[in-house]
C-alpha angles and dihedrals in degrees: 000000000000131000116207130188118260115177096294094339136054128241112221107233123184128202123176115238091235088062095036105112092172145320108228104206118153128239081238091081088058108040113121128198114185080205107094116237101258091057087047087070099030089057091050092046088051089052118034133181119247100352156052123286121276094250104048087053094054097056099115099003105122108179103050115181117190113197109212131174127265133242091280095073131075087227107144092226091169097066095035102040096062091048103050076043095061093042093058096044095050090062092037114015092178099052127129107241126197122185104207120196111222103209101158097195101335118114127258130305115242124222092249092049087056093053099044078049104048108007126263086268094067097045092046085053116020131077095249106184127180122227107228108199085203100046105108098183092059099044126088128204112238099182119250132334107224092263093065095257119142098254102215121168139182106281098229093064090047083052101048128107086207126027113188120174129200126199140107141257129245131137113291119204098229097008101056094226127002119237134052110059097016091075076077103036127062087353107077090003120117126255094255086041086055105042101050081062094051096058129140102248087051087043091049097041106112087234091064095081140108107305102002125125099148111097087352099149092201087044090058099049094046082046092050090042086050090047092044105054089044107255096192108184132005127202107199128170131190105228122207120223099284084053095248113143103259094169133001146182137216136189138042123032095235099027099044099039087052095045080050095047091050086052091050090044104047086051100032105042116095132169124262119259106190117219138176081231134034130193121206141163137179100246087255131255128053099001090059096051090127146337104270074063095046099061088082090063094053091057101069080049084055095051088056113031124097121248100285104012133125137258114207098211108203116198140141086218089183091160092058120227102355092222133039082205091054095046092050101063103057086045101064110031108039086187118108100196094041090057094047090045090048086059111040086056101050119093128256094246086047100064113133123219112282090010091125089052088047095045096051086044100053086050088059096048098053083063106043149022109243119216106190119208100201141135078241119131105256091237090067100041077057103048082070092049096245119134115244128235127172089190143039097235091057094045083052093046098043085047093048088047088060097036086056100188129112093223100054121165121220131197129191136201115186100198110018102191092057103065129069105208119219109211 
């Protein structure tokens, strides 16, 4: 019997032994430390990679910025941020400190969103401030990224004396991992900035997959924009599935964040099991809020299923489509290889918003059938031309149905953005 995330809750799912081609879980989950969280950070901020303490780097410095992920992300800011805090103002008690929310492209954060992420105690004392992509007054030029893009980049970290950035470090389905760098880009980078580095031919490169750096064109531009505007000192942590630090990594912006993504790698790759049916989910909330999310959770389905099988997609997806942007595409070209065709020919400068999110899912889609398990309504499931489902019986009985073989084979991921899946 499996039990996999929905939103807060899990959905029983049972798959005889005889059809049970794999179950793809990562070592991460079960990865145990005897130190407490709080000692996990405080160890890697007493002995960075690649660089001086934090604190040592702060003497003198006056205007600190720390970069930190925004509410979109399962960082446990309440336990890192203090800490990060203390660290600076041992070695500065006088500087002026700005916590800057690096939400890339993502909306606002709300006040209540800032409180469930720090603790009332950070956003009553300390400066909190909201990067805004579209904000022009508050955006620098930075010249060009290697790829040719206009680098341009929140004006309070160009102006800083210190720039210190917090996040943490999992597979990421383009970029290769989350963390390090992407504090800067797309974090505190402007839209255009963003989406340059989002195009189609990066999107499409073979490099730009789960767990690659190497050779990873979108990788090497947010990397160039990290090491440009001077990104000092990350603080970085691997999270198990309750979201609690279980290893991090301080220091340098290169050097940590790779230390961080061998770790993630050595505890998170498996090896592909390939299945007429795969079953993935997003690890639930908040990661399944709503569909344009869940596409990273079908990738590690897509890394896995055969030519022309299903993936059964589970996700709460409270929240709808996720991106007007995103809903709007499928909606109006059904398709597949027009829309793919539409995106691999259109310029880098010309990317338009959620492209990127399109162009994966519609990968996915020319290899598999998707069934979606959601609280959607079944018209928009279907406005992506997935097939809904509201159990996972049904989702099981409506995949069997297409597979139409007696001696299917199901695999099943419980918490797709986890794994790195090595074909």
């Amino acid at each position: 019997m499996f039990h996999l995330p929905y939103g807060k809750k899990t959905l029983s799912l049972e798959v005889e032994d005889v059809h049970l081609a794999g179950v793809l879980v990562p070592e991460l989950h079960l990865y145990k430390t005897a130190a407490s969280e709080k000692e996990i950070i405080q160890n890697a901020l007493e002995n960075p990679i690649g660089s001086s303490r934090l604190c040592d780097m702060a003497v003198r410095k006056q205007k600190i910025v720390v970069i930190s992920s925004d509410h979109t992300r399962p960082v446990p800011s309440h336990i890192i941020m203090p800490i990060i805090l203390a660290e600076i103002r041992k070695g500065n008690p006088e500087a002026e400190i700005t916590i800057l929310v690096a939400t890339g492209l993502h909306r606002t954060t709300t006040k209540a969103e800032l409180e469930a992420k720090y603790g009332s105690e950070i956003v009553k004392k300390e400066v909190i401030e909201i990067h805004d992509c579209d904000d022009k007054n508050n955006l620098c030029y930075m010249g060009k990224l290697p790829s040719g893009g206009d680098l341009v980049i929140n004006k309070m970290v160009v102006e800083a004396d210190l720039v210190v950035a917090e996040g943490f470090i999992e597979p990421h389905f383009f970029a290769g991992f989350s963390g390090g760098r992407k504090s800067v880009l797309p974090g505190v980078a402007s839209r255009e900035t963003v989406m340059y580095n989002h195009n189609s031919a990066f999107i499409q490169n073979l490099h730009a997959r789960t767990g690659i750096l190497e050779g990873n064109p979108l990788h090497n531009d947010m990397l160039y924009a990290a090491e440009k505007v001077g990104l000092n000192f990350i603080v970085n942590v691997v999270i198990d599935s309750t979201h609690n630090p279980i290893f991090a990594v301080a220091g340098d912006c290169r050097l940590a964040h790779n230390k961080g993504c061998e770790f993630v790698t050595s505890k998170c790759q498996v090896n592909a099991a390939l299945a007429d049916i795969v079953i993935s989910t997003n690890g639930g909330y908040p990661l399944d809020q709503n569909i344009y999310q869940s596409v990273k959770g079908m990738t590690a389905a897509e890394s896995t299923v055969k030519e022309n099988g299903v993936i059964i997609m589970v996700s709460e997806a409270v929240d709808g489509h996720g991106g007007e942007s995103f809903h709007n595409t499928f909606c109006r070209e059904k398709n597949l290889d027009n829309l793919m065709h539409m995106f691999l020919k259109r310029k880098p400068e010309g990317t338009i918003i959620d492209q990127w999110q399109s162009q994966i899912f519609a990968r996915i889609m020319m290899k598999a059938q998707v069934i979606f398990v959601s609280g959607c309504d079944d018209r928009l499931v279907e406005d992506f031309q997935m097939i809904p489902a509201h159990s996972m019986k049904e989702a099981m009985d409506k995949a069997k149905k297409i597979i139409g073989k007696e001696d299917y084979k199901v695999t099943v991921i419980p918490d797709g953005v986890s794994i790195i899946v090595k074909e």
